[in-house]
ZAPAMAR-25988 format. One record per residue: residue number from 1; x, y, z of N, C-alpha, C in turn. Coordinates in steps of 0.05 Angstrom, whole numbers. Layout:
# ZAPAMAR-25988
+-----+--------+--------+--------+--------+--------+--------+--------+--------+--------+
:  nr :    n.u :    n.v :    n.w :   ca.u :   ca.v :   ca.w :    c.u :    c.v :    c.w :
+-----+--------+--------+--------+--------+--------+--------+--------+--------+--------+
: NUM :      X :      Y :      Z :      X :      Y :      Z :      X :      Y :      Z :
...
+-----+--------+--------+--------+--------+--------+--------+--------+--------+--------+
END
This chain:
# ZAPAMAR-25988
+-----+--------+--------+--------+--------+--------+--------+--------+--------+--------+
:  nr :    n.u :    n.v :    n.w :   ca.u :   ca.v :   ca.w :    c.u :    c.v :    c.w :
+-----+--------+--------+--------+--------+--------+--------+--------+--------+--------+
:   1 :  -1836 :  -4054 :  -1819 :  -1826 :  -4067 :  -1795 :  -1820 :  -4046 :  -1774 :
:   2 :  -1830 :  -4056 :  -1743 :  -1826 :  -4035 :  -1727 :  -1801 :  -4037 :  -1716 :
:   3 :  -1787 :  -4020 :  -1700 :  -1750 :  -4016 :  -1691 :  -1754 :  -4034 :  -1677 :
:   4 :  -1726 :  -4055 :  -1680 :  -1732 :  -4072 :  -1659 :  -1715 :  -4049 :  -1632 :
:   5 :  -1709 :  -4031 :  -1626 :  -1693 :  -4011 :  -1598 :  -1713 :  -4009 :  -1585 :
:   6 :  -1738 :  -4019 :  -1595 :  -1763 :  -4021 :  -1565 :  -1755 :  -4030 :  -1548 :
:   7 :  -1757 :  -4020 :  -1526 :  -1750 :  -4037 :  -1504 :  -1770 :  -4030 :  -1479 :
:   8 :  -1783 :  -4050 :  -1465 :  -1811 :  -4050 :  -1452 :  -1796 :  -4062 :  -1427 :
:   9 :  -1799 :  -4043 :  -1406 :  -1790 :  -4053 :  -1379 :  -1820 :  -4036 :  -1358 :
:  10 :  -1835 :  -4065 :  -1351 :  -1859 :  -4055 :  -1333 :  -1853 :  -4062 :  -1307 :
:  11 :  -1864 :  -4052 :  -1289 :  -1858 :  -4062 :  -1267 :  -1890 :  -4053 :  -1240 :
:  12 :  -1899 :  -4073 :  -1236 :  -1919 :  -4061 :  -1218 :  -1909 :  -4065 :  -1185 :
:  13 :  -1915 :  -4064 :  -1172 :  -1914 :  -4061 :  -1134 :  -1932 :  -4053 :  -1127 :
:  14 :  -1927 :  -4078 :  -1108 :  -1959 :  -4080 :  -1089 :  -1963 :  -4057 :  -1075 :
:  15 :  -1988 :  -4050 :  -1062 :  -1995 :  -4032 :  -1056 :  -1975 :  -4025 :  -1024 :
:  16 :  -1963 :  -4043 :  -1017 :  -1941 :  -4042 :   -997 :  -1923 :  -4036 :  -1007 :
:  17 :  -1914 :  -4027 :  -1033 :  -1880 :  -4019 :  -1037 :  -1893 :  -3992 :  -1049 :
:  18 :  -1919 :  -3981 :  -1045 :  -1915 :  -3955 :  -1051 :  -1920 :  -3923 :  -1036 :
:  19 :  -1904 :  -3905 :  -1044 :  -1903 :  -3888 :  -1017 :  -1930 :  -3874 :  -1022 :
:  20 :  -1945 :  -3870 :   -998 :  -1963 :  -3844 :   -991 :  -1955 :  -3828 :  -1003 :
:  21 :  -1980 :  -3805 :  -1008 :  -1984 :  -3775 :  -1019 :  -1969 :  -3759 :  -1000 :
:  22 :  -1950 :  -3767 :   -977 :  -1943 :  -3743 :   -962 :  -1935 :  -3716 :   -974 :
:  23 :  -1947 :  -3708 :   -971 :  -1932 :  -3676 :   -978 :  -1948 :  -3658 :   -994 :
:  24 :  -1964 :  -3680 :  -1006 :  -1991 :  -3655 :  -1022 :  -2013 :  -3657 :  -1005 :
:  25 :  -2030 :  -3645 :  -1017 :  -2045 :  -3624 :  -1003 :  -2071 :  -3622 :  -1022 :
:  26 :  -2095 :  -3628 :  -1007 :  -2115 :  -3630 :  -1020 :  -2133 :  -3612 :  -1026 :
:  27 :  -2118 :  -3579 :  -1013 :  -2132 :  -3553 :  -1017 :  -2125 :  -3544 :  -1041 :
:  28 :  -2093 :  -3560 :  -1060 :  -2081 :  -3547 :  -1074 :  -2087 :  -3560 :  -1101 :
:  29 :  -2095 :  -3553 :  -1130 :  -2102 :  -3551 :  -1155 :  -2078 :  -3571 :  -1163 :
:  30 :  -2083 :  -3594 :  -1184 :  -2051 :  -3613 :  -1194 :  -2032 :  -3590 :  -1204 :
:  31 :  -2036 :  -3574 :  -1215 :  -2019 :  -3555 :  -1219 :  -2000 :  -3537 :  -1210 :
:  32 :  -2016 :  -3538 :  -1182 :  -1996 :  -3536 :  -1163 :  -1984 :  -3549 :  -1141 :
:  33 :  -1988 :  -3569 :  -1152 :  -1966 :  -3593 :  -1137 :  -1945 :  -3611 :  -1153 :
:  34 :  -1961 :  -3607 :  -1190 :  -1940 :  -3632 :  -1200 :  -1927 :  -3604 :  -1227 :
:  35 :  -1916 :  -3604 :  -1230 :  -1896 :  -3599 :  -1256 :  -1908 :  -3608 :  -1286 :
:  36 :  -1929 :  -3587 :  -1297 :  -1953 :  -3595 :  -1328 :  -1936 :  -3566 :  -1345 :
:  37 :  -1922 :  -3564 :  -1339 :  -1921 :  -3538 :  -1360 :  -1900 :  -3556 :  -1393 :
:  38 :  -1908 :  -3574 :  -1386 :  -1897 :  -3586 :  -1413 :  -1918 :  -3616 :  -1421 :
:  39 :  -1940 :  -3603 :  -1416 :  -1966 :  -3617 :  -1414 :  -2000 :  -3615 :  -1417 :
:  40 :  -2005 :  -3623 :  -1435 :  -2036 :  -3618 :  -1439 :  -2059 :  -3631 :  -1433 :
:  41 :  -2078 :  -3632 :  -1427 :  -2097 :  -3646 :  -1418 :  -2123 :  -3644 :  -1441 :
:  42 :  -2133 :  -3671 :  -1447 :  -2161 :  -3679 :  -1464 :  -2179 :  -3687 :  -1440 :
:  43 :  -2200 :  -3671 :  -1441 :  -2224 :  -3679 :  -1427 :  -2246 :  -3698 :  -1447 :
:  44 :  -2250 :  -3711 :  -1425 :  -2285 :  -3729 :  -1437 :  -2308 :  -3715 :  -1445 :
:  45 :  -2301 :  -3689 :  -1443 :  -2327 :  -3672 :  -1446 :  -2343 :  -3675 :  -1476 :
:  46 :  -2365 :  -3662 :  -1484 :  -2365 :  -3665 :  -1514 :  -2353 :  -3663 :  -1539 :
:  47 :  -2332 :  -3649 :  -1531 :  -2317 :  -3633 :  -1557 :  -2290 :  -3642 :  -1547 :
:  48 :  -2295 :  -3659 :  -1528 :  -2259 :  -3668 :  -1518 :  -2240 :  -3647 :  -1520 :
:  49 :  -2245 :  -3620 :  -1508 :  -2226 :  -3604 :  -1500 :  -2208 :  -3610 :  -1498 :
:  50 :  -2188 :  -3588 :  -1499 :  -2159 :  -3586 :  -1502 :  -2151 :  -3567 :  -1476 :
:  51 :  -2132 :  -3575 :  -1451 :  -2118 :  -3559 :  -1434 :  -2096 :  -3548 :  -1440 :
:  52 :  -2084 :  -3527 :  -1436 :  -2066 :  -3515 :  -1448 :  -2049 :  -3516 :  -1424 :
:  53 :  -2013 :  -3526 :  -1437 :  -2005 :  -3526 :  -1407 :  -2001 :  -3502 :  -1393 :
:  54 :  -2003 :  -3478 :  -1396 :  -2005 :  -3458 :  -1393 :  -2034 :  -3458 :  -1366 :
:  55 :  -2056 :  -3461 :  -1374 :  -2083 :  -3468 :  -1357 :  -2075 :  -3485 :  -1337 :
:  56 :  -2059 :  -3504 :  -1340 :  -2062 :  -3527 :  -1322 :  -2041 :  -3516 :  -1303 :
:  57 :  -2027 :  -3503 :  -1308 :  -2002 :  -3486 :  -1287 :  -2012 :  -3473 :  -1278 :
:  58 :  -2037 :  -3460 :  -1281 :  -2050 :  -3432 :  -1279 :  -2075 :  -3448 :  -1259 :
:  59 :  -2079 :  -3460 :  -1244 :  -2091 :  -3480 :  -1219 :  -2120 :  -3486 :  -1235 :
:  60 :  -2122 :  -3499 :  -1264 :  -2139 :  -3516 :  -1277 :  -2156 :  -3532 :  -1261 :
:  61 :  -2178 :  -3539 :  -1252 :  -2192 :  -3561 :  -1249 :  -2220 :  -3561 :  -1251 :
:  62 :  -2229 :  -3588 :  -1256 :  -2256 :  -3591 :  -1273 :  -2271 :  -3611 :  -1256 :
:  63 :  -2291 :  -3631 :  -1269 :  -2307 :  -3647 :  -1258 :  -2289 :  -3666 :  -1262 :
:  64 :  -2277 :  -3664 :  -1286 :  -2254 :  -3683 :  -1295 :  -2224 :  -3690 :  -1295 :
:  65 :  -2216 :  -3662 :  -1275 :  -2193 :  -3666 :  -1273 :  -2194 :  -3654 :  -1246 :
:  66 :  -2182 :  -3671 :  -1225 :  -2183 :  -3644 :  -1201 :  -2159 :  -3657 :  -1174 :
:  67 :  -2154 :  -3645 :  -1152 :  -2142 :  -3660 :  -1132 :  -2159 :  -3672 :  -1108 :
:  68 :  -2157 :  -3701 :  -1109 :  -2171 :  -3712 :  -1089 :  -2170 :  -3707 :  -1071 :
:  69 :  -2179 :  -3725 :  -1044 :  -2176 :  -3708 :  -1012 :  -2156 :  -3716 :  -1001 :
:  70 :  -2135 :  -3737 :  -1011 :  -2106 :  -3753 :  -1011 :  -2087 :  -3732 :  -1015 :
:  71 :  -2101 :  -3715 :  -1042 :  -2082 :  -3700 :  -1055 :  -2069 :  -3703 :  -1083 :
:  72 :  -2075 :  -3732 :  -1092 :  -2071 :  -3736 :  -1113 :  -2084 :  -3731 :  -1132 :
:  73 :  -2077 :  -3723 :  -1156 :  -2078 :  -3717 :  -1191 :  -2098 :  -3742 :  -1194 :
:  74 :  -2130 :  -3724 :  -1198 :  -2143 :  -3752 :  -1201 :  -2157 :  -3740 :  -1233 :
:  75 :  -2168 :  -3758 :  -1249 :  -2178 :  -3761 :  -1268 :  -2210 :  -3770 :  -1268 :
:  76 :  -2225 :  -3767 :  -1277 :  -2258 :  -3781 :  -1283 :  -2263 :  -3782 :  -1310 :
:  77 :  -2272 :  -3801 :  -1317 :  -2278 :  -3803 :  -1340 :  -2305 :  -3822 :  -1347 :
:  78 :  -2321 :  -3812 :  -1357 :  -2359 :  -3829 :  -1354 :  -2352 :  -3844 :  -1383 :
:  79 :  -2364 :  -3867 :  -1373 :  -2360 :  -3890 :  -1401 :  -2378 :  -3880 :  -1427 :
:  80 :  -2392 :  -3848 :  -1424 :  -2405 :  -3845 :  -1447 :  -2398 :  -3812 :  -1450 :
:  81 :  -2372 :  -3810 :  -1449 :  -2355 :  -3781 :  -1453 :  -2351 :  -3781 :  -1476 :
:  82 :  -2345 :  -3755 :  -1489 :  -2336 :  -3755 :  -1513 :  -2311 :  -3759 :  -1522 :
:  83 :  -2299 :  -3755 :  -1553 :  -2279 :  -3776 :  -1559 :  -2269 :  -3751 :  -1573 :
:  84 :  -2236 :  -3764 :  -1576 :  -2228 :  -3748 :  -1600 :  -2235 :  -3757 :  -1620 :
:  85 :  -2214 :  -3744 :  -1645 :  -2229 :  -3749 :  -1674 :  -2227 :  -3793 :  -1680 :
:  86 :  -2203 :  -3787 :  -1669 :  -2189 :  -3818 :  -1674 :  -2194 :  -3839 :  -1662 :
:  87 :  -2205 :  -3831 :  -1632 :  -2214 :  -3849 :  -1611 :  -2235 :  -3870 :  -1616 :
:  88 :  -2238 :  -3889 :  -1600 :  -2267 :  -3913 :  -1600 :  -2278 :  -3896 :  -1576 :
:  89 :  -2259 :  -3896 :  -1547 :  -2271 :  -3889 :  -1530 :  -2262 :  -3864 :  -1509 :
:  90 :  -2287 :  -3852 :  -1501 :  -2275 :  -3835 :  -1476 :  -2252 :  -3831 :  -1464 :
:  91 :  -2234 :  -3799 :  -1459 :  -2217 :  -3808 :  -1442 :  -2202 :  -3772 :  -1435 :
:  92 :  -2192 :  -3778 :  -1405 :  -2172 :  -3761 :  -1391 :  -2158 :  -3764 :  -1388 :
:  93 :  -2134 :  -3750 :  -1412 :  -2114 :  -3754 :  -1421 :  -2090 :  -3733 :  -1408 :
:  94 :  -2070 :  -3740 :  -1388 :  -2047 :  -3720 :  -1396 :  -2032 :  -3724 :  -1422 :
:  95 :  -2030 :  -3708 :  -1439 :  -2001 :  -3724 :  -1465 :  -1981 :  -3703 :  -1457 :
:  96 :  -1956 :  -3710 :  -1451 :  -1939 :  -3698 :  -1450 :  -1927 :  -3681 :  -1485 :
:  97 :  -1909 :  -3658 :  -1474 :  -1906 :  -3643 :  -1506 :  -1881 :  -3636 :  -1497 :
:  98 :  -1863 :  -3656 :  -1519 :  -1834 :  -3646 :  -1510 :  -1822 :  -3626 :  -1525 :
:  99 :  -1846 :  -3611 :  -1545 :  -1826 :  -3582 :  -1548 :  -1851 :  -3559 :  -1548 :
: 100 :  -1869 :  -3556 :  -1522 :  -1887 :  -3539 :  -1521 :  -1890 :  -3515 :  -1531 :
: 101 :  -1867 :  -3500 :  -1537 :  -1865 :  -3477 :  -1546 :  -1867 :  -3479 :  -1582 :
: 102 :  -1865 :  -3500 :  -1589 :  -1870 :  -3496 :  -1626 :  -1890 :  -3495 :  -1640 :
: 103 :  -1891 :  -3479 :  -1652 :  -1921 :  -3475 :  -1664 :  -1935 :  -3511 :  -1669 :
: 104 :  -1925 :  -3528 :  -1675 :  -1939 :  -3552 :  -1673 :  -1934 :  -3566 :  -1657 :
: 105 :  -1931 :  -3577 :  -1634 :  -1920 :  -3583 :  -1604 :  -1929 :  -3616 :  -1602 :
: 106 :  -1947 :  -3623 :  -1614 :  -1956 :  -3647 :  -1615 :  -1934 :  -3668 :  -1635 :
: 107 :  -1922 :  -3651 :  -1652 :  -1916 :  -3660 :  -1668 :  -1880 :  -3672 :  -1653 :
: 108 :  -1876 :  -3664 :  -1645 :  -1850 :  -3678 :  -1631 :  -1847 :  -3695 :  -1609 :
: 109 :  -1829 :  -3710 :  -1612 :  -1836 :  -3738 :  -1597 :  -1808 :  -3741 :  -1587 :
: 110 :  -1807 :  -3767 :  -1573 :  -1794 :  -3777 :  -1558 :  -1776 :  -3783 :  -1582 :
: 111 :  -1748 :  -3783 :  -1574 :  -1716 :  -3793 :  -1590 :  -1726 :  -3824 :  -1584 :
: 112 :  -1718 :  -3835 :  -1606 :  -1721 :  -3873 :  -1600 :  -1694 :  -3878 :  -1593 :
: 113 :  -1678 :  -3867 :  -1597 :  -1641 :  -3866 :  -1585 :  -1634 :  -3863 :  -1561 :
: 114 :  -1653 :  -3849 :  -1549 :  -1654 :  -3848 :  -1514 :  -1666 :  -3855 :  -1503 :
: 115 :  -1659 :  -3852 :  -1468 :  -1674 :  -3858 :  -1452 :  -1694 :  -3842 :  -1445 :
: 116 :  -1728 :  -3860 :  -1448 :  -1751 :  -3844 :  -1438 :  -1764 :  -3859 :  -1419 :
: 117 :  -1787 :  -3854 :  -1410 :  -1801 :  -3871 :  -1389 :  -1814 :  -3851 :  -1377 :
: 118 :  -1844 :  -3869 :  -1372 :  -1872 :  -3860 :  -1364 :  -1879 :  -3879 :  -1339 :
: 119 :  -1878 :  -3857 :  -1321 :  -1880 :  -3871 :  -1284 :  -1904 :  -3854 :  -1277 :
: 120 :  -1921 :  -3873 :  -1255 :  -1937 :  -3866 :  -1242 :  -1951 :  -3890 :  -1219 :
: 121 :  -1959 :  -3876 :  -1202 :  -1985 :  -3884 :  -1172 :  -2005 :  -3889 :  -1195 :
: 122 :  -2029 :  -3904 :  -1193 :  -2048 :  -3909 :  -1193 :  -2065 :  -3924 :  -1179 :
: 123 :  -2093 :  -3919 :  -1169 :  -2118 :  -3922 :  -1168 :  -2137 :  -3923 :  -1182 :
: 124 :  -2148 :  -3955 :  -1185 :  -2175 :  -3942 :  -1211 :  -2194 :  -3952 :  -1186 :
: 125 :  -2213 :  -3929 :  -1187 :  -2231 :  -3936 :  -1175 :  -2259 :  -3946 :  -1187 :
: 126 :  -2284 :  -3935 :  -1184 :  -2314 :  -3949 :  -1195 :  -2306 :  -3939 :  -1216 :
: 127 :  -2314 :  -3965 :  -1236 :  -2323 :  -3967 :  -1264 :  -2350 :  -3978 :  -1267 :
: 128 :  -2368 :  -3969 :  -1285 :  -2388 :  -3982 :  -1291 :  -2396 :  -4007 :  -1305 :
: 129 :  -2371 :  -4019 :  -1309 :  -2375 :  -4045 :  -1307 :  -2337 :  -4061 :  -1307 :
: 130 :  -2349 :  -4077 :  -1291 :  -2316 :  -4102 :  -1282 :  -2300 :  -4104 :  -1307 :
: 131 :  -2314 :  -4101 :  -1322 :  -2295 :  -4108 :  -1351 :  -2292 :  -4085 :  -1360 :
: 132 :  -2300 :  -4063 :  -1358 :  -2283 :  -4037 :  -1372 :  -2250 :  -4035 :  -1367 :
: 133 :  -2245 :  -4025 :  -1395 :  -2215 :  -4024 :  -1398 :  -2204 :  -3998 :  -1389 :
: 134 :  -2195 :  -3996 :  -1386 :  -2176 :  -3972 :  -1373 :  -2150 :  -3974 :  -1380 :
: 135 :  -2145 :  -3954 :  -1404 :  -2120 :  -3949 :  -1408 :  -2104 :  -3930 :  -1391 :
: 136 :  -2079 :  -3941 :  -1381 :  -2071 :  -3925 :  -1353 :  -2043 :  -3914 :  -1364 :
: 137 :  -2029 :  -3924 :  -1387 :  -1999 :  -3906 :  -1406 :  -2004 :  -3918 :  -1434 :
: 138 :  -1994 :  -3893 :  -1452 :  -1989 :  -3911 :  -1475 :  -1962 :  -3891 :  -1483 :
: 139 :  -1952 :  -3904 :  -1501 :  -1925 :  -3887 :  -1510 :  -1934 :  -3891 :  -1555 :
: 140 :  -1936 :  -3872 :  -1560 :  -1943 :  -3860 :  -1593 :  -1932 :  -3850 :  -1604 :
: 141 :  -1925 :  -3847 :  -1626 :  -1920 :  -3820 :  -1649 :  -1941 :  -3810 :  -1649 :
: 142 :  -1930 :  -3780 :  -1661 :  -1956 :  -3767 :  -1673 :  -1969 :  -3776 :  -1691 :
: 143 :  -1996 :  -3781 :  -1693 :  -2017 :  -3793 :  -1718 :  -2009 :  -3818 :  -1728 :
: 144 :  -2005 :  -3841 :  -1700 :  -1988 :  -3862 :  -1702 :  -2004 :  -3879 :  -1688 :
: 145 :  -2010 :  -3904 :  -1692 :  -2016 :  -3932 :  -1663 :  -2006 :  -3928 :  -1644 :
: 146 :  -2015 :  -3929 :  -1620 :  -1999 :  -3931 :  -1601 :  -1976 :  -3948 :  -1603 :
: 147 :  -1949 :  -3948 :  -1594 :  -1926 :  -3967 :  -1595 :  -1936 :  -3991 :  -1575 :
: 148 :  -1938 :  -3980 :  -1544 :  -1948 :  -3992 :  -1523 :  -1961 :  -3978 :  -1518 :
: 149 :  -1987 :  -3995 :  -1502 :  -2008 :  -3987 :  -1488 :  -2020 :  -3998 :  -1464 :
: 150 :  -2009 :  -3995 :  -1436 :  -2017 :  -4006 :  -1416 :  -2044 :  -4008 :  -1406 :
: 151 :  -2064 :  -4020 :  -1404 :  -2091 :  -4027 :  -1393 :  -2088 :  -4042 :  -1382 :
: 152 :  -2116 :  -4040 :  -1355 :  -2130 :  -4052 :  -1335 :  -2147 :  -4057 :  -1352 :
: 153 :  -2151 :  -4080 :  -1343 :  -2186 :  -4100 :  -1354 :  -2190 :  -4121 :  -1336 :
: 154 :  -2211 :  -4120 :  -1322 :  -2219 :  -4140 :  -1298 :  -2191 :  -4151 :  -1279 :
: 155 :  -2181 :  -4129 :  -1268 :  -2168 :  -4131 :  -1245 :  -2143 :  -4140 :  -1247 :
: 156 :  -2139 :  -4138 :  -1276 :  -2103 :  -4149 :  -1287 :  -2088 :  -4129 :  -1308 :
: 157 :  -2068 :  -4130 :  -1308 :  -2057 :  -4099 :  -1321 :  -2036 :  -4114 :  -1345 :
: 158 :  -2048 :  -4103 :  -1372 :  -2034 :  -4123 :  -1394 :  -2015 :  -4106 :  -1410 :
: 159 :  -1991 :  -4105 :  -1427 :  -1981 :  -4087 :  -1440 :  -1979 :  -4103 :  -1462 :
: 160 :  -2001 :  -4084 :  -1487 :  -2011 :  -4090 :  -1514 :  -1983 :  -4071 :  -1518 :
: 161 :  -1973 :  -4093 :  -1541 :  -1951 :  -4082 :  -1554 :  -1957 :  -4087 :  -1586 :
: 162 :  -1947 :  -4064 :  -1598 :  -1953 :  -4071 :  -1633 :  -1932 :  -4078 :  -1654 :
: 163 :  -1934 :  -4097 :  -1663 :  -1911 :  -4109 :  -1682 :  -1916 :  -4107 :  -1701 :
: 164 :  -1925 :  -4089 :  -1712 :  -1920 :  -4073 :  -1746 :  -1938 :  -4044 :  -1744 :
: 165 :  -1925 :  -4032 :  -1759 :  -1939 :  -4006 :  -1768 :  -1958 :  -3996 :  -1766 :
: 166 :  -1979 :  -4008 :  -1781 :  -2003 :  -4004 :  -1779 :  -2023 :  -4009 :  -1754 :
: 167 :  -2013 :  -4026 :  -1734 :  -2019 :  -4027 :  -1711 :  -2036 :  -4057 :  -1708 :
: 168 :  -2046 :  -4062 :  -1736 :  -2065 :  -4081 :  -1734 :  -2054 :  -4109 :  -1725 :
: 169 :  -2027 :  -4114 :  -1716 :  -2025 :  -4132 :  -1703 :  -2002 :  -4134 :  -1677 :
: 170 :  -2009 :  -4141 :  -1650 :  -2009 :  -4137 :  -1622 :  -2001 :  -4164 :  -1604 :
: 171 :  -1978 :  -4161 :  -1582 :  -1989 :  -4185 :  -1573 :  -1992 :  -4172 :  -1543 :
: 172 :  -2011 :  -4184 :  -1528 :  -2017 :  -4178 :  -1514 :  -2005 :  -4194 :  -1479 :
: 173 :  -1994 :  -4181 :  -1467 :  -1984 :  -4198 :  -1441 :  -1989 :  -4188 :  -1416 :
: 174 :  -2000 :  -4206 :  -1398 :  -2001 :  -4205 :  -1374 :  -1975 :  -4191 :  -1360 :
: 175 :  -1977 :  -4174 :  -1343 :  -1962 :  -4159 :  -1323 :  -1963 :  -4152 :  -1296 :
: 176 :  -1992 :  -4171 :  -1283 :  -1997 :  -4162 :  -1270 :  -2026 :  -4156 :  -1254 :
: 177 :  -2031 :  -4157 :  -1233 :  -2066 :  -4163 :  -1225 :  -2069 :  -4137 :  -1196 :
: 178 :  -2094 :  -4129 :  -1190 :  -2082 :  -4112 :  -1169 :  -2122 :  -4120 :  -1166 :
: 179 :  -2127 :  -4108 :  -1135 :  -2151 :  -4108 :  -1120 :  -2167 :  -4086 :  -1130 :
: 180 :  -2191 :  -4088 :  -1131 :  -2210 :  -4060 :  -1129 :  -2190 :  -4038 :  -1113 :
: 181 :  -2201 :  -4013 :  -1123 :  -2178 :  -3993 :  -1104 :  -2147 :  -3991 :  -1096 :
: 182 :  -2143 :  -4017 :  -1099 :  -2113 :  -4026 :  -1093 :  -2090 :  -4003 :  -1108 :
: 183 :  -2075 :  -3981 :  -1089 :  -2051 :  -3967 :  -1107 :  -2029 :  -3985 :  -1113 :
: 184 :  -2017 :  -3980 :  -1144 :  -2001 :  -3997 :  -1143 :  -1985 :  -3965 :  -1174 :
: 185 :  -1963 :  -3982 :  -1162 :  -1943 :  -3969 :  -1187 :  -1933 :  -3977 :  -1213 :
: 186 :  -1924 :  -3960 :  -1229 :  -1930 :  -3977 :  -1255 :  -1907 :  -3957 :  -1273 :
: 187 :  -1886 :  -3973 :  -1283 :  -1863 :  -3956 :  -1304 :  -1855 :  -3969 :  -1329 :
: 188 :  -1863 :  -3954 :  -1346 :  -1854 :  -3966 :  -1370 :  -1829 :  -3940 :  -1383 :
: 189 :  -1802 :  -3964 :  -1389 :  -1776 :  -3947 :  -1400 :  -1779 :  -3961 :  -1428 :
: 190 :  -1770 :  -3946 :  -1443 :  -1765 :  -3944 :  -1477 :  -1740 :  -3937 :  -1488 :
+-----+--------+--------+--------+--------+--------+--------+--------+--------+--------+
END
């Protein structure tokens, strides 16, 4: 049985309750605009590389990870990228590492006793097809189901939540719809 101290608070806003990129800068690397040094990056590439937050502080950018002309921390990911070991599908991943310095850094997680939460702007732009999913947060243990997993699929934003262990069973709820291109914001607290 999973804890019932889950606690799922989403919240999206329309592309009118959210503020502009003022203040970054589209000459400058995400690294040097957002705060990754307790953060790693998986690329879509073949071997689904690993960013070291160390690299990504150090003005990191790729085909797949870079700063748009807004200025924002943008991501690409081709629907036929490579995967990790565990994955179905493709993906450009920040995972946050809340104890970067330990020799196993993956391995520590969020306290379920406190307060955490995963905020962000988003834009999804072209996908190669209307129904590709786009996972946009998920919150995990190490070598675990996702707990929650926020996705876009055809223009509506659902939070798959998992009600047992093994993950194999989910319910799935509407949260939300946004336009092609449409920025909208998105927070999930735990």
């Amino acid at each position: 049985m999973m804890h019932s101290s889950l606690l799922l608070v989403v919240i999206i806003l329309g592309s009118n309750n959210v503020k502009d990129v003022n203040g970054l800068s589209s000459s400058k690397s995400p690294g040097d605009q957002f705060r990754l040094n307790n953060w790693k990056l998986t690329l879509p590439d073949s071997s689904a590389s690993e960013i070291s937050p160390d690299d990504l502080e150090d003005d990191y950018e790729s085909s797949y990870f870079y700063t748009a002309s807004d200025g924002s921390m943008t991501f690409y990911v081709p629907g036929s990228g490579g995967t990790t070991d565990n994955a179905k599908y493709p993906r450009s991943e920040l995972r946050q590492l809340c104890n970067p310095d330990a020799s196993s850094p993956d391995r520590y997680n969020w306290a379920t006793d406190s307060y955490n939460y995963v905020e962000g702007t988003y834009k999804i732009g072209d996908r190669d097809s209307s129904s590709r999913k786009v996972v946009i947060q998920q919150i995990h243990a190490y070598d675990a189901p996702p707990l929650i997993k926020i996705q876009a699929e055809s223009n509506k934003v659902y939070a798959l939540i998992k009600l047992d262990e093994d993950g194999d069973d989910e319910d799935k709820v509407l949260i939300g719809e946004f336009d092609d291109d449409e920025i909208f914001s998105l927070k999930t607290v735990m």
